[in-house]
N, C-alpha and C positions, 0 to 999 in steps of 0.2 A: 842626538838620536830622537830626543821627545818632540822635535820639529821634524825630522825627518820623518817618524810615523806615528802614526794616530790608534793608540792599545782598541777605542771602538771599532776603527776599519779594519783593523790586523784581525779580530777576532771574527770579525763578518767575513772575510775572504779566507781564512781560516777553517771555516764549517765550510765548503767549499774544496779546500783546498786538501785538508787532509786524504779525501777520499782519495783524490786524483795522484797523490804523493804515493798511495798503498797500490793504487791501480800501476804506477810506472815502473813500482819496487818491484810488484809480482812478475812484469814482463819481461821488466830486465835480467831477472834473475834466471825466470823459465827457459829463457833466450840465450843468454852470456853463461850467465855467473855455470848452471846448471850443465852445460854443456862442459866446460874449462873443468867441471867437478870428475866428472865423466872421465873426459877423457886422460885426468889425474888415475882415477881408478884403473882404467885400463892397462896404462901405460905401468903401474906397481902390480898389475896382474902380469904381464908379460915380466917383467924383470923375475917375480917369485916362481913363476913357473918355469925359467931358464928359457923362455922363446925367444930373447931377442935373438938371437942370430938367424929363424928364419921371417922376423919380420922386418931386417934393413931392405930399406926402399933405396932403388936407384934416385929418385926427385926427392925425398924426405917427405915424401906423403904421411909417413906414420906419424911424423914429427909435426905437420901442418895440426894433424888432430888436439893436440896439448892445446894451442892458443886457437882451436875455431872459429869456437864462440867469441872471440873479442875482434875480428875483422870479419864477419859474415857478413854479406851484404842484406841480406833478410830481416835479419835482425838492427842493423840501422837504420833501414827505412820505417820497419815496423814503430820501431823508439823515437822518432821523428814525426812520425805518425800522431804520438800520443804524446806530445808534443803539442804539437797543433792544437789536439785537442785539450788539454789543460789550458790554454791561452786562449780558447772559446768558453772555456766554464767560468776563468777569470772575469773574463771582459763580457762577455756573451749575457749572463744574468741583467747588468746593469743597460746594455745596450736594449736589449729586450724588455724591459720596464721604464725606459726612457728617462733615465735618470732622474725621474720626479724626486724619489726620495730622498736623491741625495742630498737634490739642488736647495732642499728644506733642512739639510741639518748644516749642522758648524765644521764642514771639512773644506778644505780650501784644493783648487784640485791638484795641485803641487802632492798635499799628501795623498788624495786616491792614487794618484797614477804611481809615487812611492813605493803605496803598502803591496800594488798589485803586483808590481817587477821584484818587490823582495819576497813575497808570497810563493811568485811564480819561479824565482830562482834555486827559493829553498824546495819546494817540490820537485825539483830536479837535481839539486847535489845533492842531498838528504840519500834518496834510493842509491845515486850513483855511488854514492861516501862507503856507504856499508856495501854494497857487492863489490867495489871493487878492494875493501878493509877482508871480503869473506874470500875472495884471488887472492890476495897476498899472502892470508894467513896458511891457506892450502901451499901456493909454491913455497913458502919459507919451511913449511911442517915435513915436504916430500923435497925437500933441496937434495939431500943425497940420492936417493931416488931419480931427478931427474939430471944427476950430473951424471950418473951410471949411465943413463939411456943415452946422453948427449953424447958421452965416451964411447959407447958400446955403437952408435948407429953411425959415429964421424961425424957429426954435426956443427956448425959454425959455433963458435966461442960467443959471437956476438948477439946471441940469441938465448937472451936470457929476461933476466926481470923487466928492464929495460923496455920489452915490449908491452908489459902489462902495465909499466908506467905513463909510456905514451899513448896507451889505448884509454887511459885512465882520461888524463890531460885534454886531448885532441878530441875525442867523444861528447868532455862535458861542456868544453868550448861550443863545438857544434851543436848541441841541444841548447845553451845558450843563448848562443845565435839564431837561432831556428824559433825560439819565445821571444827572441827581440822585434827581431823583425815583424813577427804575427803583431804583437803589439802596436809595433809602428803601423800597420796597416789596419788594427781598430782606432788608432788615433785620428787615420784619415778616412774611415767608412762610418756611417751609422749605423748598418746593419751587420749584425755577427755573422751571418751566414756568406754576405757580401766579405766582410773585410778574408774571412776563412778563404773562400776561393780563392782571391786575391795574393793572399799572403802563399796560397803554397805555390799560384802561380809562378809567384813573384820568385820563390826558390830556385827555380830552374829554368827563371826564365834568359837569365846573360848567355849561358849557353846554349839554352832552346833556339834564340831567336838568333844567334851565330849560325848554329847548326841550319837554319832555313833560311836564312840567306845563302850562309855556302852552297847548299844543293838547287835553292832558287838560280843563281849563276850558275851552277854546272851545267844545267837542265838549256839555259839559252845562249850559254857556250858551244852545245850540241859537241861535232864531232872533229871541233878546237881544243879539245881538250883530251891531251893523250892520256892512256894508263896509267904512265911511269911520274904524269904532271899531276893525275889526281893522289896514286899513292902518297905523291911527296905532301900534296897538300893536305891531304887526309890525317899523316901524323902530326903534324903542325896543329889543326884543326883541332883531334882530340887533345894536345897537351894543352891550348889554349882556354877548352871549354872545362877539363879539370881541376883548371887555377880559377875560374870564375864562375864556376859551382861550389860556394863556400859549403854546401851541406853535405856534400862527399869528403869532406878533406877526411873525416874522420875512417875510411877505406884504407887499406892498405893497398901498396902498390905490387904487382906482378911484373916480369918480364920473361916473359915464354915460361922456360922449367925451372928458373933461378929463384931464390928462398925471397919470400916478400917482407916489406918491411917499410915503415913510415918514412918516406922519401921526405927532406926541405920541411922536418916537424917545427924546426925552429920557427922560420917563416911561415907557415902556415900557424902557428900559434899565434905569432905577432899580428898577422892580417885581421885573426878572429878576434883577440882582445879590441884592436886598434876601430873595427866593425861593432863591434859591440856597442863601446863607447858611443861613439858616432849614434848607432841606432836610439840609444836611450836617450841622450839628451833630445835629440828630433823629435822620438816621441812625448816629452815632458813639453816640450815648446809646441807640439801642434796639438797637444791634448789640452792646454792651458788656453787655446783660440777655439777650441772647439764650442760652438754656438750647441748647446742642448735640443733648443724647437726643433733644429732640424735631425734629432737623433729618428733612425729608422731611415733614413733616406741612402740611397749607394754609396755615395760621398758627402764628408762633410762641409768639406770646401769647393764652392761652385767654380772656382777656377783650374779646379782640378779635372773638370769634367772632360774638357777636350783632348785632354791628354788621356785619359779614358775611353773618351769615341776611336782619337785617331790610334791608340796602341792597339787596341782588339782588332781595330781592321787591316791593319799589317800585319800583326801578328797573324790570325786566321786565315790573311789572304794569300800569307805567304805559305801557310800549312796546307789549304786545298792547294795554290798552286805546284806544289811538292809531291803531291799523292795523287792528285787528280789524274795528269795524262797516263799511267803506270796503272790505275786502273781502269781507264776507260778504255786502256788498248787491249790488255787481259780479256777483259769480258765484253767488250762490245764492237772491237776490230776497229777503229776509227783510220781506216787510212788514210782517208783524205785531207785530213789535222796533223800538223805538225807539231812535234811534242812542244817546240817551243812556243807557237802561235795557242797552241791550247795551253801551256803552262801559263804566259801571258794573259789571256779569255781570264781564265778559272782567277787569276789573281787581282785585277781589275772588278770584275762579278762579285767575286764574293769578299773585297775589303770595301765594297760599299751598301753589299748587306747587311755586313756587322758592324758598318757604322752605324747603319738606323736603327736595325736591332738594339745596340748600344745606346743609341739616344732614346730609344723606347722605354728602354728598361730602367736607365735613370729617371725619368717621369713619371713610369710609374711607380717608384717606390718616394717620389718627391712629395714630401709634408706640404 
């Protein structure tokens, strides 16, 4: 452990870190925990006042209320959010004073990049530890309480602690994941602000860049492609792009008016530890080749770079080409363009705009 971290670094990312750790608690609690408080209250206000019977829901709406706060889509992205941002204050400080100071003291970078991922891990199970210690102790305190409601409304058996275990689990993995990865992508940018856009890019970007192809191809398929051909590939499409959006796993799934619930939690755990892993060591090994001089520049590794020109300009050429003809025919009647021949134009156009753009912008941020 005293090779693995360094008590001077622990304590400098520490003054740092703690704030961020109080900033995550407040949210999550405002957000989750507060909400699940809530609707505990309600739910022992209806039993003492004898109202269950005129509040059974035909769907179990009343029933959704108990666990909200722990699958609300608002409040993961939000918690994700700050996320992000913790893994900018980590990294971000040192990025932005160009690591002079460090490169002058007796730390080897093995322990920086260490003390940061254990800094940054505990600032995210720390908050999560106690809100989800302050859930338990509520369902456990009102357990009678909520087996009445459960009897009283006919509710699934299966719907119990269980869920607030795996919200527990599945959540901290994906914040996890969500700091590793930022990480990885300050080990390959110099600039904080750079690796940040990057990195949330990079979130969404397996199924972004699915998702625009698939409509790139429908779009020059034209009127080869039936309703009943796109529906089918339509659900195909979304189950695909929800397995390779690791920072949704943490959502619960729906189906139409049927009670939701952590579908494949097994495997979706195993993918995120198995993800994790992987991202940490990568980043230990391409933060240890990191050249400092060139700290402040977009990338730190200049081989990196074309894979940078050429991904922005597919990606963005394929995003104008997807939006472009849909709005040019709206508001400017284009008849004489064929959605395809102008979906083509627009994708051509503008992925070699953002190439130069992209090679502009590396230059100009190059030391």
């Amino acid at each position: 452990m005293k090779n693995f971290l360094n008590k001077a670094l622990l304590y400098k990312e520490w003054k740092d870190g703690k704030w961020a750790m109080l900033i995550f608690f407040m949210i999550q609690f405002f957000t989750i925990t507060s909400s699940f408080l809530n609707s505990m209250d309600r739910m022992m206000w209806d039993i003492n006042h004898n109202h269950l019977a005129e509040n059974i829901l035909n769907n179990n709406e009343k029933y959704y209320n108990i666990f909200w706060g722990l699958f609300g889509g608002s409040s993961i992205v939000l918690l994700i959010i700050i996320v992000i941002t913790i893994s900018f204050i980590i990294m971000g400080s040192d990025r932005n004073n160009n690591f002079e100071y460090l490169s002058t003291m007796p730390f080897s970078r093995e322990e920086i990049i260490n003390t940061k991922f254990f800094i940054g891990k505990l600032t995210i199970a720390v908050p999560t530890l106690i809100n989800f210690a302050i859930i338990s102790f509520s369902y456990f305190k009102n357990l009678p309480v909520v087996n009445a409601y459960i009897k009283a409304n006919s509710l699934p058996a299966f719907f119990d602690y269980s869920i607030i275990l795996k919200w527990f689990l599945l959540n901290f993995l994906v914040y996890i994941f969500v700091f590793a990865l930022l990480m990885l992508m300050h080990s390959i940018c110099g600039n904080a602000y750079a690796a940040t856009l990057l990195g949330t890019i990079a979130l969404v970007f397996p199924g972004g860049i699915l998702h625009l192809i698939w409509e790139f191809i429908r779009i020059n398929m034209g009127s080869n492609f039936s309703f009943q051909k796109y529906q089918w590939l339509q659900v195909i499409q979304s189950k695909i792009i929800k397995w390779l959006t690791l920072a949704l796993y943490g959502q619960m799934d729906y189906n139409g008016s049927e009670i939701a619930s952590y579908s494949n939690f097994g495997l979706k755990c195993i993918i995120l530890v198995v993800v994790i892993i992987i991202l940490y060591f990568a980043t230990k090994y391409l933060f240890k080749k990191n050249n400092f001089e060139r700290t402040g520049n977009i990338l730190m590794f200049k081989i990196l770079e074309p894979v940078l020109k050429y991904g922005s300009a597919i990606c963005f050429g394929l995003f104008i080409a997807c939006i472009a003809p849909n709005f040019i025919y709206r508001n400017y009647e284009y008849y004489l363009l064929k959605e395809i021949i102008l979906s083509d134009i627009c994708f051509v156009v503008f992925s070699i705009v953002f190439y130069f753009t992209t090679s502009k912008l590396i230059k100009s941020f190059r030391n």
